[in-house]
N, C-alpha and C positions, 0 to 999 in steps of 0.2 A: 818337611823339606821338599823343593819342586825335584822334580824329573830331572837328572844329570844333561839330558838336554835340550831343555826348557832353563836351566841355567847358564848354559854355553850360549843358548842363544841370547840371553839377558846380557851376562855380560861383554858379549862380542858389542849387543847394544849399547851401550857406556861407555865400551871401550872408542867407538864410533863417533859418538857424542862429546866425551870428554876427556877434551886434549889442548896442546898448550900452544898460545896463541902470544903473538909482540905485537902489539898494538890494536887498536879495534877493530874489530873482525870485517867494519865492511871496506872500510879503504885496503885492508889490508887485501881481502879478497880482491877488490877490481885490482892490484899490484900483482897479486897472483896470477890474474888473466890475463891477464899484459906481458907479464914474463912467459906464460905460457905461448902467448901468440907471437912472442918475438922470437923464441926458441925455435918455431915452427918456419919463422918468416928467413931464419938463417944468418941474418945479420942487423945490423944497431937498425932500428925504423927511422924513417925520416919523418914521417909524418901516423901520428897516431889517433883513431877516431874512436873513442868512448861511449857507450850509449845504453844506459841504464835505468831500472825500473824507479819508480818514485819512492820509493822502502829505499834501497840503496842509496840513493840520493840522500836524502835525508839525513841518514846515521852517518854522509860520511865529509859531511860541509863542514862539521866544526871542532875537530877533534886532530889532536898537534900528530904527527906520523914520527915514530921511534926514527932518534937519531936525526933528522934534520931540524928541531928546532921550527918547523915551519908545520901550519896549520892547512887540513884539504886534502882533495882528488889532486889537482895537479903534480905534486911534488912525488905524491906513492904513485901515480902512473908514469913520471918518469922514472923514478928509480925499480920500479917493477922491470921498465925497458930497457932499463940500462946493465943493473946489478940484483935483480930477482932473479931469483930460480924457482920452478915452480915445484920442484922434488920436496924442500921446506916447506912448502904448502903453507898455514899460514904463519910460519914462521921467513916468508918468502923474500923478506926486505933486512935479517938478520947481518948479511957483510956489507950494510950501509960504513960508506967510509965520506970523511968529509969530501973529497974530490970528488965523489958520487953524484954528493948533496949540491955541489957546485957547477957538475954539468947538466945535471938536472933544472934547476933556475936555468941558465941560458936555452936549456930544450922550450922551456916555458917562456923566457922572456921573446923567442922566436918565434912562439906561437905553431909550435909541431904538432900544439894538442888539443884535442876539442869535444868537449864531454856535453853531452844533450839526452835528453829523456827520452827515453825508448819508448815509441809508440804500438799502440794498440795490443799490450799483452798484459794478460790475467797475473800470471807468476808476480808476487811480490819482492820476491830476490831472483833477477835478474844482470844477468852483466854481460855485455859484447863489445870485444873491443877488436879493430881493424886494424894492422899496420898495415905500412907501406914502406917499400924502396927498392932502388935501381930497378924500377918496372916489377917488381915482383908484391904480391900481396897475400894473407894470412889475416883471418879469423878465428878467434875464440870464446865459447860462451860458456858463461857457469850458469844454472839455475838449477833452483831447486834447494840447492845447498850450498856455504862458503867457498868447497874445496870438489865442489860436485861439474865437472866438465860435461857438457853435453854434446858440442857441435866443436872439433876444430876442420879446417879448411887449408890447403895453401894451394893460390891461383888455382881455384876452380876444382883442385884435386882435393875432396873428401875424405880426409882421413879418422873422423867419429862421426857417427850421428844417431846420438840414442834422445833428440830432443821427443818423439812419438812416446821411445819404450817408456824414458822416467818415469812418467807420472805411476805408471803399472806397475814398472818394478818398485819403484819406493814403497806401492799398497804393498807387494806380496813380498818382500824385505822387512817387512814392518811388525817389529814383537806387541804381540795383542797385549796391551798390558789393562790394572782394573788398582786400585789405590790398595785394595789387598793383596793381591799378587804382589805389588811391590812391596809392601810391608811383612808379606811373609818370605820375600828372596833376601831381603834385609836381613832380617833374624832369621835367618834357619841355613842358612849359605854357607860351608864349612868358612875356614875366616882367611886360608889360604889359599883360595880363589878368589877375593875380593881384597885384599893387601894392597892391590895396586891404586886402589883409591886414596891412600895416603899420600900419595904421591899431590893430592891438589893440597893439604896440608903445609907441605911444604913449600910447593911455588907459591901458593897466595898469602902463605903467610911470609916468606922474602919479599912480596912484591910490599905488604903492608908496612914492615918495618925501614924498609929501602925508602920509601917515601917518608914515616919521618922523619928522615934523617936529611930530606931536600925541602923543597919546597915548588910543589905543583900544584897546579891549578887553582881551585879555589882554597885551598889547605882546610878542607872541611877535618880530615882527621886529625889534623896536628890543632888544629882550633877546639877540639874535642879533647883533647890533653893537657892545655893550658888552664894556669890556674885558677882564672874568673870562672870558666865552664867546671872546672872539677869542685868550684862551692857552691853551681849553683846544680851540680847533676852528683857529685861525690865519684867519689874515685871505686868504684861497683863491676861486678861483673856486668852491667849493662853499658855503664860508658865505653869500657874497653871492648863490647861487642862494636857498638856502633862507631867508634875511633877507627878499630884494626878494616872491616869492611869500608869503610869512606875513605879512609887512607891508601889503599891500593885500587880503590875506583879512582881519587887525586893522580897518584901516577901514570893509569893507564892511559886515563883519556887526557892527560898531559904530553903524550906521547914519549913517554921515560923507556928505555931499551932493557925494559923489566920481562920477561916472559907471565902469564897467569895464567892459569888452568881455566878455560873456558866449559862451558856447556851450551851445546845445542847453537854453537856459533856464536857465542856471545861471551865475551870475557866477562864483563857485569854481573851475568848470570851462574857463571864459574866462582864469582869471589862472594856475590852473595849468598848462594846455596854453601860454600864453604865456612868462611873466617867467622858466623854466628856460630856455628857448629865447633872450631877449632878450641875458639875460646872457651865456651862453655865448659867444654872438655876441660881443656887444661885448666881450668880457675876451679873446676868441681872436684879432680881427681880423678878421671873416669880411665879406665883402664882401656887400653892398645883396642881390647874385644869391641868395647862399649864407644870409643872413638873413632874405631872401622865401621859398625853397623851404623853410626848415627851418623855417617858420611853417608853410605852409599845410599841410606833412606833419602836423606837429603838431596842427592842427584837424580837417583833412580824415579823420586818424585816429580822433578823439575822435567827431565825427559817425556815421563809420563801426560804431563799436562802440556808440551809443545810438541806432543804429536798431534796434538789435535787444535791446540793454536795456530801452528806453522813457525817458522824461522825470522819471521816479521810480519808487524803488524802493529796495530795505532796503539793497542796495550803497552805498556813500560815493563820491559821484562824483568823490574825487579821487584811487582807482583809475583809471578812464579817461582823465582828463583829465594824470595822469601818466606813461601809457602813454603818448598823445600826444607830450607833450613829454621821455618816452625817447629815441621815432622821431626828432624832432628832430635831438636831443642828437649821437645816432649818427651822422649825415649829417653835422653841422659837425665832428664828428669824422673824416670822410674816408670813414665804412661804406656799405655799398651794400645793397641790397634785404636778400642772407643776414644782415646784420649785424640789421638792424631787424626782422627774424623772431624771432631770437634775444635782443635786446630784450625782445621782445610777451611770448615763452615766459617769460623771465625774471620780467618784471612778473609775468604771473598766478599763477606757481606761489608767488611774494613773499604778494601782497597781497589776492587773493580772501579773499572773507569778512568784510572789513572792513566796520562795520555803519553805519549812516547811523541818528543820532539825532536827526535835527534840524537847522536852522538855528542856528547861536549863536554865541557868540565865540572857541569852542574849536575849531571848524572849524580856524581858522588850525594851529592840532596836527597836525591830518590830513594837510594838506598838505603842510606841512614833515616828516609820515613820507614821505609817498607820491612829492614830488621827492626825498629824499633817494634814497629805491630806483629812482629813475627815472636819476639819475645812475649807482650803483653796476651798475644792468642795464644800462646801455649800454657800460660799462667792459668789465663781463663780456663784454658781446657783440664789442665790439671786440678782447679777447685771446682770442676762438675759445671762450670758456664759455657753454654751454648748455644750461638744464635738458631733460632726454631723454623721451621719449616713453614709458620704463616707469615714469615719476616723477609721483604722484599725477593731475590732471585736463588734464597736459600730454600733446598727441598729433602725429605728426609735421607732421600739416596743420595752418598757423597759422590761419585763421581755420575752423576745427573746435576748437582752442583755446579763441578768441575768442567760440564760440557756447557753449563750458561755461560759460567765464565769466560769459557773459548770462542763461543758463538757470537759472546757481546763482542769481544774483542778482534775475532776475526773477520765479521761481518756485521753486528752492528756500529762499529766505530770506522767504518769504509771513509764515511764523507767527514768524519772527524780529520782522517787521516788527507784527505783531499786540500784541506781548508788550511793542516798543520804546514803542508807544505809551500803553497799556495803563499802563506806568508812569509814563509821561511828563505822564500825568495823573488819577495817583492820588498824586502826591509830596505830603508833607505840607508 
């Protein structure tokens, strides 16, 4: 067992990380900034200026915003202005009401709002937004993280500015973690310190079944339970992994006023590292002990690999977050640390390179690739298969693995991520 506080500090780390989030994390965040900077500015903005890094942008053009029905930046940065509070954090757009939603469209059809890419900065997640009115002005930025404030302002008067300290403090904030250590705080963590990870059990699997029962997006989950697909895939505990996760990735990035248990900023990454793990559990019999540890593997793993990815990036983060819940998988399967190495190897040599286009409803797609191989590499890893060390970016040390991974992803896919954009809004 780790050091009593080498585990407080872990799971202070989790607890940080994974938390519950209405609608996708990046609109929702620049809604967050908005309300924050409106709160500051005193009263309603007349005019609102937006100005965001290309990461941001991206994830947050195609994905419907909880509660109005309407897709985009414009509609969550009016109602961030209007009826956010930034205390909800990213639950910030929660007392959306239709009247809301309605003077939100005329803020926009007035043209009060004007979002543009933020020039000349490194930070991937980036967000500043300006209001204005009756002669008075107010600034707010997030970077770094969804819910991470670095710089507010009102007229000229400084009231934060830790844009210098973050990058510092984030390093010495930062639990050193190694795919052991997390494997061994998994299993050896008394079990009533770590309880509270059942809690994403819960919300992701409400958000899963909620969405059955409607119909969002591309209906990859409910398409997944239908009858053609269940003769041509059978009714298994693998259909119902991949149904239950595609099902509340449908909702989310539908914009359905479902809450999901996120990780690392990312509701995607919340449902994938969970609902493979959920099911599993319940369809095998695994007991409360055995469905807490092959949670918190699950997340504690996905954390571990986006400290060193970052918050975005041109990777699809349901690479990691199906690694995750590989590790899981493995453990309820009876495998031990070797198994879950063989796992991780598996996953990367699978799925590196997978490209992140955004936010949208086709997400649900990715997922349901990404647990699909999240199952099959655990199987492998469980009959003693594993990809070898003279085999493309796979090396005998698993997290020397785990840092090509990141590397490719966080710096060799830069100009991927350039190009993704690039198109994304030049489409006619």
């Amino acid at each position: 067992m780790l050091p009593e506080e080498e585990r407080k500090q872990i799971i202070g780390l989790v607890q940080r990380e994974v938390v519950p989030a209405i609608g996708c994390t990046e609109p929702i965040a620049v809604a967050l900034c908005t309300a924050r900077a409106a709160e500051t500015l005193g009263c309603r903005p007349e005019r609102i200026d937006v100005r965001l890094s290309a990461n941001i942008l991206k994830n947050a053009m195609g994905v419907g915003i909880p509660g109005t029905g309407m897709i985009g930046l414009p509609i969550a940065v009016a109602l961030g202005a209007t009826i956010g509070r930034s205390e909800y954090q990213l639950e910030v757009l929660r007392d959306v009401t239709p009247e809301a939603v309605a003077e939100g469209r005329r803020m926009i059809d007035e043209k009060r709002i004007a979002i543009a890419l933020k020039e000349g900065i490194t930070e991937k997640l980036y967000i500043e937004v300006e209001v204005r009115a009756g002669g008075h002005r107010a600034v707010a930025v997030i970077a770094g993280g969804h819910t991470t404030f670095v710089y507010v302002e009102r007229d000229g008067e400084v009231l934060l500015d830790k844009r210098r300290a973050a990058a510092s403090e984030a390093e010495e904030g930062e639990v050193p973690l190694t795919l052991h250590r997390v494997w061994k705080f998994a299993m050896t963590t008394p079990l009533d310190e770590i309880r509270f990870i059942l809690e994403t059990r819960r919300l992701n699997k409400a958000a899963a079944e909620a969405s059955f029962a409607g119909e969002y997006g591309h209906s990859v989950g409910r398409t997944l339970r239908c009858d053609r697909e269940r003769r041509v895939m059978g009714d298994s505990i693998f259909s119902r992994i991949l149904s239950y996760t595609s099902a509340a990735c449908d909702a989310r990035m539908a914009g359905a006023m479902i809450p999901v248990m996120s990780n690392s900023g990312s509701g995607n990454q919340g449902i994938a590292a969970t609902l493979p793990v959920v099911v599993y559990a319940e369809e095998t019999g695994a007991t409360e002990e055995q469905t807490i540890r092959a949670l918190m593997l699950s997340h504690l793993t996905v954390v571990y690999i986006k400290q060193s990815l970052g918050r975005l990036s041109a990777l699809c983060g349901c690479v990691v977050a199906a690694t995750g819940s590989s590790c899981g998988i493995v453990y309820l399967m009876g495998g031990g640390y070797d198994q879950m190495v063989a796992a991780v190897k598996n996953m990367i040599a699978n799925l590196t390179g997978m490209i992140c286009d955004g936010a949208k409803p086709s997400c649900a797609m990715k997922l349901t690739s990404g647990v699909s191989t999240a199952v099959l590499s655990a199987m492998m890893a469980m009959d003693g298969h594993c990809v070898t060390p003279v085999e493309g970016i796979i090396e005998e040390d698993v997290d020397k693995c785990i840092h090509n991974l990141t590397t490719i992803g966080r710096d060799g896919m830069n100009e991927t991520d350039r190009l993704v954009l690039d198109i994304m809004t030049h489409k006619q």
